[in-house]
N, C-alpha and C positions, 0 to 999 in steps of 0.2 A: 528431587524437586526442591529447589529452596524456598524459603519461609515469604510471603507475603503481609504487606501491611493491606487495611482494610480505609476504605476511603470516607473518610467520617463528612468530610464536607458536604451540606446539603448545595453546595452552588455545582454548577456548570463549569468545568474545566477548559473550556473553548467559551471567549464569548462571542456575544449576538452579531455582533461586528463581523467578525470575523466566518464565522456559521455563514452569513449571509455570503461573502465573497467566494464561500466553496462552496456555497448551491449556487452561484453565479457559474464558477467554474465548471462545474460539473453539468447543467445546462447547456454547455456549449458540445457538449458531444451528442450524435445522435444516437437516440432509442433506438434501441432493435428488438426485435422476437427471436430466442431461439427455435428453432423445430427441430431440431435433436434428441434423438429416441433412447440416450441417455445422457438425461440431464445431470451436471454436475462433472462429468467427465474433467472438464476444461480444470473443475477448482482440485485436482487430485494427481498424484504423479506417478507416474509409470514407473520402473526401476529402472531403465534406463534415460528416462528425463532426471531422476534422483543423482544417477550416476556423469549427468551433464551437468552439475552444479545450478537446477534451475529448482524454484522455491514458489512456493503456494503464497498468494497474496502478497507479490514481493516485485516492484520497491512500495512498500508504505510508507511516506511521509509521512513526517511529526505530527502536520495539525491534522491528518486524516486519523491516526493513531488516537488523539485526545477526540476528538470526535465520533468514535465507534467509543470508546469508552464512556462518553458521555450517552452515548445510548443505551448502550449494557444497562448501563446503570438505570435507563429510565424505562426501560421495555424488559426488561427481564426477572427473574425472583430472583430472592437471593441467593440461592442455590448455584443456580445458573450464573449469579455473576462471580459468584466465588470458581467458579469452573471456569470462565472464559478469562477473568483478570487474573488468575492463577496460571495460566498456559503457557508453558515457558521452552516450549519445542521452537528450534530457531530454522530448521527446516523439515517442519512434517512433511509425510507422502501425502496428507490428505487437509488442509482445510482447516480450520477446528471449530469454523461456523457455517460448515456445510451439513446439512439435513441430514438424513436417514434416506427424505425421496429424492434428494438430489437438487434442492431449493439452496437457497442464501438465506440465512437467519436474521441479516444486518442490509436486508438490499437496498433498503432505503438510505444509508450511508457506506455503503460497500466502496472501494476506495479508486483510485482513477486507473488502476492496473487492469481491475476489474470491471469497470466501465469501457475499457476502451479495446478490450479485447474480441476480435472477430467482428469488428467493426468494418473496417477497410477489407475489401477483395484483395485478391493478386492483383489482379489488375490495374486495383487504385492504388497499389501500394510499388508497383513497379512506374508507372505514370507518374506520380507524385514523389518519387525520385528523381527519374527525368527532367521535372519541370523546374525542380527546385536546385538542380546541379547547375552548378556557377555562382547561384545567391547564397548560400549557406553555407559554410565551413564543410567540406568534403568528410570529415570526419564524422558531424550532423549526418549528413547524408549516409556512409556508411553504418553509424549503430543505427537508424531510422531502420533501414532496408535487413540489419541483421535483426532487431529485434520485431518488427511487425511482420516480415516470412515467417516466424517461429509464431502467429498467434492468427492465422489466416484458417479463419473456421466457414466451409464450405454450408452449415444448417443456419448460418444466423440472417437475417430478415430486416432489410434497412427499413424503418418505420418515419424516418426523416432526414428524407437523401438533401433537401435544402440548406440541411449544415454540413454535408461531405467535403464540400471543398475548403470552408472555414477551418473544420477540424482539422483535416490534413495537414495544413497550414502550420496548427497548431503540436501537431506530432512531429513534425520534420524540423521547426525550427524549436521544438522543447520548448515551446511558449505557457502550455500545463505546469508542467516541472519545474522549471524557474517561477512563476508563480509560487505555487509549492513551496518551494526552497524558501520565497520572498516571508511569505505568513510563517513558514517555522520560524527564521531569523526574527521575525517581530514580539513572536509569543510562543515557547517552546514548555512552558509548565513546567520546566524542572525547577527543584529546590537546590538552595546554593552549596547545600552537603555532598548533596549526588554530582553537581557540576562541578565541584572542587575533585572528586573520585576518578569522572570524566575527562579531565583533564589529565589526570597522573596517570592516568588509560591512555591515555590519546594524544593528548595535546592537545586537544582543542575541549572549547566547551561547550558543543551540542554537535546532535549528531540529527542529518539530512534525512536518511533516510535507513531502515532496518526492516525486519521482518514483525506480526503482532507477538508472537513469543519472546523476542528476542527484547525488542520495545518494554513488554513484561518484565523483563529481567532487570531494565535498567530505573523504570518508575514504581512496579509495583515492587520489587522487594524490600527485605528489611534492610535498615542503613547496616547493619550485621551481616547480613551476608553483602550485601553490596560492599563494605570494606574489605571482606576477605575474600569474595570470589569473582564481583566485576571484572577486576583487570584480566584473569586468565578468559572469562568469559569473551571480554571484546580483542582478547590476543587470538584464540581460538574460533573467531565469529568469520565468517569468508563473505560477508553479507552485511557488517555493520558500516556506514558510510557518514 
């Protein structure tokens, strides 16, 4: 594991401004009930979902990333945030803020991956290709259709079918997601050591979207290991974007 720094600022690393337009966001999709007679399944991977390159809690976006952190930090001991901002697994088979009973530790900022999954039926999610075939870049249409078949959960429980067709909307033409992408580009919280590191990684100087371990590796470590071990890390990442 490598070395983390510890987060001395008593401030909020997301501000208020900002908080406010992802509980905007996040509002627009609807509540559901699971009734699922094992909960947490959804947030854990199978060895053969492991073996299809698919990832717990992934894609995270940036400001969603600073904002479960900023929770850690306000809901949790210190114990627990030295274990959760230390986590530096870039694809676990399970979670690393999934329960014991099968609960979310963070649901009250749990992130739009995990909001939005087993939302849409088959139904609406075959429908809602149809409709929108011709308006949207076919491309759209195809990741839509590949990735919401893969999260079509037969126990969940529409609790407010009055925004099903808004949200649709919003999944097919990645109106969430650019969002997203918009508030990282405005406010990313890196320091301009780590972005200078980032770049000689990448070329660019901020990253879309990553996994919560993975995110970990690149804000919470030491500028010591991030000098020497970043770069192989985001060479070696199949998931950092």
């Amino acid at each position: 594991m490598s070395e983390f720094v510890r987060i001395e600022s008593p401030d909020d690393l997301l501000g208020a401004d900002t908080k406010e337009r992802l509980d905007a966001l996040y509002a627009k999709v609807p509540a559901v009930t699971c009734a699922c007679d094992n909960l947490g399944q959804c947030c854990q991977l199978t060895p053969e979902e492991a073996a299809e390159d698919w990832a717990t809690m992934y894609p995270l976006y940036t400001t969603e990333y600073l904002n479960i952190v900023d929770h850690v930090r306000s809901h949790f001991s210190e114990e627990e945030q030295a274990r959760f901002l230390t986590f530096d697994e870039e694809r676990p088979l399970r979670c690393p803020f999934l329960s014991d009973e099968g609960g979310c530790r963070i649901h009250p900022v749990r992130p739009l991956v995990c909001r939005t999954y087993g939302v849409l039926s088959r139904e609406h999610v075959e429908e809602t290709g149809s409709v929108y075939r011709g308006d949207v870049p076919d491309l759209w249409i195809h990741q839509f259709l590949r990735n919401e078949r893969c999260t079509i959960c037969p126990d969940t429980e529409l609790d407010e079918p009055d925004k099903l067709d808004d949200h649709a909307k919003e999944m097919v033409t990645f109106g969430y997601e650019r969002e997203l992408i918009k508030m990282g580009e405005e406010n990313d919280g890196l320091d301009e050591e780590r972005r200078v590191l980032l770049v000689e990684a990448t070329g660019r100087g901020r990253l879309v979207r990553w996994t919560w371990g993975g995110f970990n590796r690149l804000y919470r470590s030491t500028l010591d290991w991030a000098r020497s071990n970043l770069k192989d890390a985001l060479k070696q990442s199949r998931l950092a974007e």
